[in-house]
C-alpha positions in Angstrom: 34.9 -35.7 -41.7 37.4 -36.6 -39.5 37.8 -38.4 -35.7 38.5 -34.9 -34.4 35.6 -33.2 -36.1 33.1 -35.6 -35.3 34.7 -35.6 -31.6 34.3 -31.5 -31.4 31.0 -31.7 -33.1 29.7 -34.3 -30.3 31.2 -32.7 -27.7 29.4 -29.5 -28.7 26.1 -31.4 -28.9 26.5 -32.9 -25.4 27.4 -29.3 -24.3 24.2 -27.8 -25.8 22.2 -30.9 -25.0 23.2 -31.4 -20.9 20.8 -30.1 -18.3 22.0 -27.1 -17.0 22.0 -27.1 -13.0 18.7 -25.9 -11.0 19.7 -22.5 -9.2 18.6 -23.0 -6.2 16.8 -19.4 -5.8 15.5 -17.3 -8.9 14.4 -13.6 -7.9 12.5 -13.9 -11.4 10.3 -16.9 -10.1 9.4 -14.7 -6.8 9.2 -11.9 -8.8 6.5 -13.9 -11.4 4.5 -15.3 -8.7 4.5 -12.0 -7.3 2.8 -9.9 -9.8 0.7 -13.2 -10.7 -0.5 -12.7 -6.7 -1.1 -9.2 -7.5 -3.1 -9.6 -10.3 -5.2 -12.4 -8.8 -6.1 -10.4 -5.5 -6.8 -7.0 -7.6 -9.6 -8.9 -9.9 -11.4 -9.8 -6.7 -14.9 -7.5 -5.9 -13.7 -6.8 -1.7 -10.9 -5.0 -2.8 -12.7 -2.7 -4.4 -15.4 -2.6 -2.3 -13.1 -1.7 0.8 -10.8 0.5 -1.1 -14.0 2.7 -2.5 -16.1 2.4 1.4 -12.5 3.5 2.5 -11.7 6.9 0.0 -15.9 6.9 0.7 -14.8 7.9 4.7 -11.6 9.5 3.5 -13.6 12.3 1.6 -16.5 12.2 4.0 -14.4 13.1 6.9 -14.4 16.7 6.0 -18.4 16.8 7.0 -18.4 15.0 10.3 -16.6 18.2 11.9 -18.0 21.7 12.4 -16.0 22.7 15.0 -12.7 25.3 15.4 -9.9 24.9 12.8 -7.6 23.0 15.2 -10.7 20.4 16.4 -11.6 19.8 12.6 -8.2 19.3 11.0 -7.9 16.7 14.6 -11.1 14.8 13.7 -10.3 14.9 9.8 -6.5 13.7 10.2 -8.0 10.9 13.1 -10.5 9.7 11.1 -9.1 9.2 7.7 -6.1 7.8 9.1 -8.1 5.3 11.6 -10.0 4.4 7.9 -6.3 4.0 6.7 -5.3 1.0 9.0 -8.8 -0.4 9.5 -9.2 -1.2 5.7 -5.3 -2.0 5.2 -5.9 -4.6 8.2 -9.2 -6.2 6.7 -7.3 -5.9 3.2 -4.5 -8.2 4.5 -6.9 -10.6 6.1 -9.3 -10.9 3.3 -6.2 -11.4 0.8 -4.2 -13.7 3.2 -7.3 -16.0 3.6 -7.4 -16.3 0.2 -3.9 -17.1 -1.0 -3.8 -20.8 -1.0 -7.0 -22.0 -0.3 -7.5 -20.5 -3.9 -5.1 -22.0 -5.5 -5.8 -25.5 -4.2 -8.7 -25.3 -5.4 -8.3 -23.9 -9.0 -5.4 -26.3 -8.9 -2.9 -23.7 -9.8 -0.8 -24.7 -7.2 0.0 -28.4 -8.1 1.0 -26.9 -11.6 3.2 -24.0 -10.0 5.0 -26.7 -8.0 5.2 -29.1 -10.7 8.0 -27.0 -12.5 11.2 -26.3 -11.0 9.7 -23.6 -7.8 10.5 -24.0 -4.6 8.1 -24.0 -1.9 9.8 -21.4 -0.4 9.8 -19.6 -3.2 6.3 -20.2 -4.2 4.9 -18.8 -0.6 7.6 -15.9 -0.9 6.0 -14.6 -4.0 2.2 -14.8 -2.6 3.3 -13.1 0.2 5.5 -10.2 -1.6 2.1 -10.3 -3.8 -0.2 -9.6 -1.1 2.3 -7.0 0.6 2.6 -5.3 -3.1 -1.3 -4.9 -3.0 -1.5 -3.5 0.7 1.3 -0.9 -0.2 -0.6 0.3 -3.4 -3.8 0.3 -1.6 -2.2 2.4 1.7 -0.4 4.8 -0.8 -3.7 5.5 -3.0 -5.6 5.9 0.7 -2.9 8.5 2.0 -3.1 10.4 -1.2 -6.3 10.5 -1.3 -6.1 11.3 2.8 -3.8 14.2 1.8 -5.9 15.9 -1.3 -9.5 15.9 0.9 -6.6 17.8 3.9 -5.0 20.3 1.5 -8.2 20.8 0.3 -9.7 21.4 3.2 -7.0 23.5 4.6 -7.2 25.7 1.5 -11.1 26.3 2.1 -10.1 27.7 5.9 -7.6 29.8 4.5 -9.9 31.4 2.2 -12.7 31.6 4.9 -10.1 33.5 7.2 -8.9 35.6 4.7 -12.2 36.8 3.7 -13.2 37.4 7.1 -10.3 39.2 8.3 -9.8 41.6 5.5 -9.2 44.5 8.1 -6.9 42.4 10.3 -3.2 43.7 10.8 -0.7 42.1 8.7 1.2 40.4 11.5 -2.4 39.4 13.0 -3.3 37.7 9.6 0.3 35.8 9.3 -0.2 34.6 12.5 -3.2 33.5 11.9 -2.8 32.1 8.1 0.8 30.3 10.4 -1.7 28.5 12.8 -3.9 27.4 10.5 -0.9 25.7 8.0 0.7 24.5 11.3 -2.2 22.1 12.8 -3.3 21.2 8.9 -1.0 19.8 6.8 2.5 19.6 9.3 5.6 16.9 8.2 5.0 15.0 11.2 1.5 13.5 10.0 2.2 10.1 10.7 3.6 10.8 13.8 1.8 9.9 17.0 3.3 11.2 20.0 3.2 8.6 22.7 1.2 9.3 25.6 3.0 8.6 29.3 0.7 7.3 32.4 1.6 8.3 35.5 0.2 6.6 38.4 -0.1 8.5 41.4 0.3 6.7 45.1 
């Protein structure tokens, strides 16, 4: 071999060899202690205890009202979406308190930050972990929310049909129209804000 092989051939080595320089944020670290998060807070009992006592109050909203079509689809729509951001609320709480204090004590943390993880980037995952599990949570709620409503809404427009089977056309559209317009409407989320006037 020659000087300027064993030079190329060294310099190679110390190329291959030389620590490469720490990025100062990874997404794939976040991401990593994200879905580690995730999987931590869905193994624990109280999320499935308050996700099933929530789909529980969901689904039993449809038998707490026996009133018109209007009141009932109200009290249905008010109840399962008060269960909605009750549970979601106690869900974050339960899963906050839990983050660290868990991992101090399971010492997962001192090996997390042993490597190459930023603080920041360690909290940044627990808390896109916990905010993963409240989204999944909310979204199996609401569709849940909305099957036990269309479902509902499908049993008063079979009741009305049956009862007014000698209704006028236009009378039965109007009425089939009212029923499908204070069930299942776009604006479902929407709460129109309520004004207070004070009088002198």
């Amino acid at each position: 071999m020659t000087n300027v092989e064993d030079a190329s051939t060294l310099q190679r080595l110390n190329d291959s060899t030389t620590a490469k320089p720490h990025c100062a944020f990874s997404f794939s670290r976040v991401l990593a202690i994200t879905f580690n998060t995730l999987t931590e807070l869905t193994r624990l009992r109280v999320f499935y205890v308050l996700l099933v006592f929530a789909l529980l109050l969901i689904g039993s909203s449809v038998f707490m009202a026996q009133f018109s079509f209007q009141q009932e689809f109200q009290i249905l729509k008010d109840v399962s979406l008060g269960a909605i951001s009750i549970f979601t609320s106690l869900l974050a709480i339960v899963a906050t308190a839990r983050l660290l204090p868990q991992d101090i004590e399971d010492r997962t943390v001192y090996t997390i930050l042993a490597k190459p993880v930023p603080r920041f980037e360690y909290v940044l995952g627990k808390i896109a972990g916990v905010l993963l599990l409240l989204a999944i949570s909310t979204l199996v709620m609401s569709a849940a929310f909305l099957v036990v409503l269309y479902l509902r809404e499908q049993a008063v427009i079979h009741a009305t049909l049956r009862q007014m089977t000698g209704a006028p056309p236009e009378q039965l559209a109007d009425s089939l129209r009212a029923i499908r317009s204070s069930a299942l409407n776009i604006d479902i989320y929407h709460r129109p804000s309520t004004s207070i006037s004070f009088q002198e």
